[in-house]
Legacy VTK file of the C-alpha trace (Angstrom):
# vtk DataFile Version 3.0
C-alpha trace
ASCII
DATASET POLYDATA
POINTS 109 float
34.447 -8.640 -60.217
30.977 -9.381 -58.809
30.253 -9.093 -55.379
27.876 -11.419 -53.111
26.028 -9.638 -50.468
24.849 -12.010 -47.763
22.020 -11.115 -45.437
22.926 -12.157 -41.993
19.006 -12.324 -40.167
19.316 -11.638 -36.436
16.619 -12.476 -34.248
15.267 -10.109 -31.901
14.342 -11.181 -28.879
10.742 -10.875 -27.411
9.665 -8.243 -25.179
7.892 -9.614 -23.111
7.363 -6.465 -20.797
6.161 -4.428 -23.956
4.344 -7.640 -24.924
2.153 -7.406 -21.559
2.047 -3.968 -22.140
0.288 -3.568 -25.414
-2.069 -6.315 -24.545
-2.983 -4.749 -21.238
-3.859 -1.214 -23.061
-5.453 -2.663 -25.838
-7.755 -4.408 -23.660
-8.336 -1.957 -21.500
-9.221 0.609 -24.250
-12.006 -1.465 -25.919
-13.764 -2.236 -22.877
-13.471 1.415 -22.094
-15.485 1.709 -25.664
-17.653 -0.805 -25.034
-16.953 -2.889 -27.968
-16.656 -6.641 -28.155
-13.716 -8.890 -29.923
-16.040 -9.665 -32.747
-16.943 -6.137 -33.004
-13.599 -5.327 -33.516
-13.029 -8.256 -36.073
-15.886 -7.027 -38.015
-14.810 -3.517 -37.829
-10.747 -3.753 -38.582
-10.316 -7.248 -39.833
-7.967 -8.431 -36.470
-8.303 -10.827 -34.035
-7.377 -9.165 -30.892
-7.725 -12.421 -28.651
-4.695 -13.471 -28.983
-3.207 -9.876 -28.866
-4.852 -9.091 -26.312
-3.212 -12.361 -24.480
-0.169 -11.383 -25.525
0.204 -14.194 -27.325
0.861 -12.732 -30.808
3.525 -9.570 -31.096
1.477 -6.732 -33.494
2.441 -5.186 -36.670
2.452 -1.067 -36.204
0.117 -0.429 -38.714
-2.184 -3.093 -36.999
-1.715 -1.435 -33.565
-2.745 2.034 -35.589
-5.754 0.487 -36.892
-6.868 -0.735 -33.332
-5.645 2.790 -32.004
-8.164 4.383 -34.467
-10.573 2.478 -33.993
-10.412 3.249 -30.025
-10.189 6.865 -30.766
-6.531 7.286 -29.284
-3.535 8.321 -30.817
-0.034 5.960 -30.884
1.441 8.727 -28.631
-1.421 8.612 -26.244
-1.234 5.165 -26.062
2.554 4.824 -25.412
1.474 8.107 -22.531
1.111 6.401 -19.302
-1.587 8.658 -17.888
-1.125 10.370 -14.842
-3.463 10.310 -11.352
-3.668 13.500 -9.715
-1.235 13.433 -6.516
-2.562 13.446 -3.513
-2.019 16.621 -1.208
-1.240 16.590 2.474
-3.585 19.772 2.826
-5.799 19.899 5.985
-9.729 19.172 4.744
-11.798 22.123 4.458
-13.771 22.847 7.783
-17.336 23.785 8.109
-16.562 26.352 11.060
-17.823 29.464 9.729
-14.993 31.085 12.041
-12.285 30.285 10.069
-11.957 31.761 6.185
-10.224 30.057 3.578
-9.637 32.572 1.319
-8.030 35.451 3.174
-7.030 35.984 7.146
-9.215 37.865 9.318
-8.351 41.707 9.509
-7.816 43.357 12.408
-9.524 46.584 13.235
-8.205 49.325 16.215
-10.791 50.397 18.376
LINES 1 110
109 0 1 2 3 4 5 6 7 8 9 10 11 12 13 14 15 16 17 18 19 20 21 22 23 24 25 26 27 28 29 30 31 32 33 34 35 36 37 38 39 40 41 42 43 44 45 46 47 48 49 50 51 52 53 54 55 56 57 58 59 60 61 62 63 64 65 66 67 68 69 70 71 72 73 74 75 76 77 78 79 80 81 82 83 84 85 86 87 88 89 90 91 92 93 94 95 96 97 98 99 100 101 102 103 104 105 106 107 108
């Protein structure tokens, strides 16, 4: 008895968050480098304008190639990075009176 296998292809819908998301990083990391679309064409072979648009999804190995290129890492550019909090610490003064860095000793007389 032969058997028919049939291939049922399911289309994934678009991300469009992720979409927006790529495109945004991958923008931001070339100008960050200083390098132009055509220097990236000429360099790695992709068009990023219409990437960078979010326009076209990209391949993994063609987001590695870009991510090399930028000198990142796929895991650093997945890593949202994170801005230092902001403290609710008093400014330092200027008054020569009052230390930082340890309280003001007492002495008997």
């Amino acid at each position: 008895m032969r058997f028919r296998v049939l291939y049922i292809m399911v289309r994934i819908p678009r991300n469009e968050e992720l979409v927006r998301y790529i495109a945004y990083r991958l923008r931001e990391l070339r100008l960050a480098r200083g390098l132009s679309q055509e220097k990236v064409l000429f360099e790695t072979g992709v068009r990023v304008e219409h990437i960078e648009m979010g326009r076209n999804n990209i391949t993994i190995s063609t987001l590695h190639a870009l991510c090399t290129l930028y000198g990142t890492t796929l895991h650093e550019f997945f890593t949202p990075s994170v801005e230092p909090e902001t403290t609710d610490a008093p400014e330092p003064t200027d008054n020569p009176e009052i230390s930082d860095d340890h309280e003001q000793e007492t002495h008997p007389q």
